[in-house]
N, C-alpha and C positions, 0 to 999 in steps of 0.2 A: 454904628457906634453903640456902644455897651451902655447901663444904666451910668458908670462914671465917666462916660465920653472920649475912651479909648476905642481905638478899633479892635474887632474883635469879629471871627466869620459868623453869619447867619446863616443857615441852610432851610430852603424853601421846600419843602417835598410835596410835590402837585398839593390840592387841596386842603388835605388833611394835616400835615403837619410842619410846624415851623418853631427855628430858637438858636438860640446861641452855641455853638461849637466851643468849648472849655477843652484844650489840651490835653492829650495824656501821653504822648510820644511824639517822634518825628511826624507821621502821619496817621497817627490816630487819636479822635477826638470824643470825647462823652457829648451827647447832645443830650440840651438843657431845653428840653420841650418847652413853648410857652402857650401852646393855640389849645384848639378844645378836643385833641387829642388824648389830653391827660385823663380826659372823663371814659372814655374805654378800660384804659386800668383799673380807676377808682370804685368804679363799680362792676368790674369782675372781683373787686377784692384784693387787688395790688394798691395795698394801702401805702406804699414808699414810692408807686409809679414804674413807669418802664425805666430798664437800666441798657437803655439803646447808645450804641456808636458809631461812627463814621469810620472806615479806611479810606484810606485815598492811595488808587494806585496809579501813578502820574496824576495828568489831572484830567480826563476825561473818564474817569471809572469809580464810583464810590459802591464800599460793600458797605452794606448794615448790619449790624450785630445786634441781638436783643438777647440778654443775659450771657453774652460771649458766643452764642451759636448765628450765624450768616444766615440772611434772610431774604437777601437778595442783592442783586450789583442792577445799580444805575448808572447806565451809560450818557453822558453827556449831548444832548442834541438828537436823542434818537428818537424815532415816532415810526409807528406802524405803519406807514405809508413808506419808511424806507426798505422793510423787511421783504425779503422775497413771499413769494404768493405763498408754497410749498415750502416751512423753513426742515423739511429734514426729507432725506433722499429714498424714493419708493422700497427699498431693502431694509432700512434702519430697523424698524420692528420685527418686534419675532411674529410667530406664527400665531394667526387666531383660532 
């Protein structure tokens, strides 16, 4: 529930950061930082704060965006311990 006790989504992101999802499309949302995340900006000099968003695509997959540019997808329920040992196949890279 919101400060006037609507619902409204909360996104938790491991440790660092957490706050309110405010709408801005079907599936994409501005997040309204509220933890002490805000203080990395504030004192690089982003005196307005991060202008970070949510996709959602279905609903196991959320991308981040911080000033419109993807920053990374978090996938719902995944941990390192699911990941194969080797995640890319002995060719994949070029030549040392």
């Amino acid at each position: 529930m919101n400060s006037t006790g609507q619902p409204q989504p909360y996104l938790i992101l491991g440790e660092w950061g957490s706050g309110f999802l405010n709408e801005l499309s079907a599936n994409e949302y501005r997040w309204a930082i509220d933890s002490d995340f805000l203080h990395a900006y504030y004192s690089g000099g982003f005196n307005d704060g991060p202008d970070l968003t949510a996709s959602f695509d279905g609903s196991n997959i959320i991308t981040m965006k911080e000033f419109g540019y993807a920053f990374g997808e978090f996938e719902r329920n995944l941990f390192i311990g699911n990941l194969p040992v080797q995640p890319w196949s002995p060719d994949s890279c070029g030549p040392q």
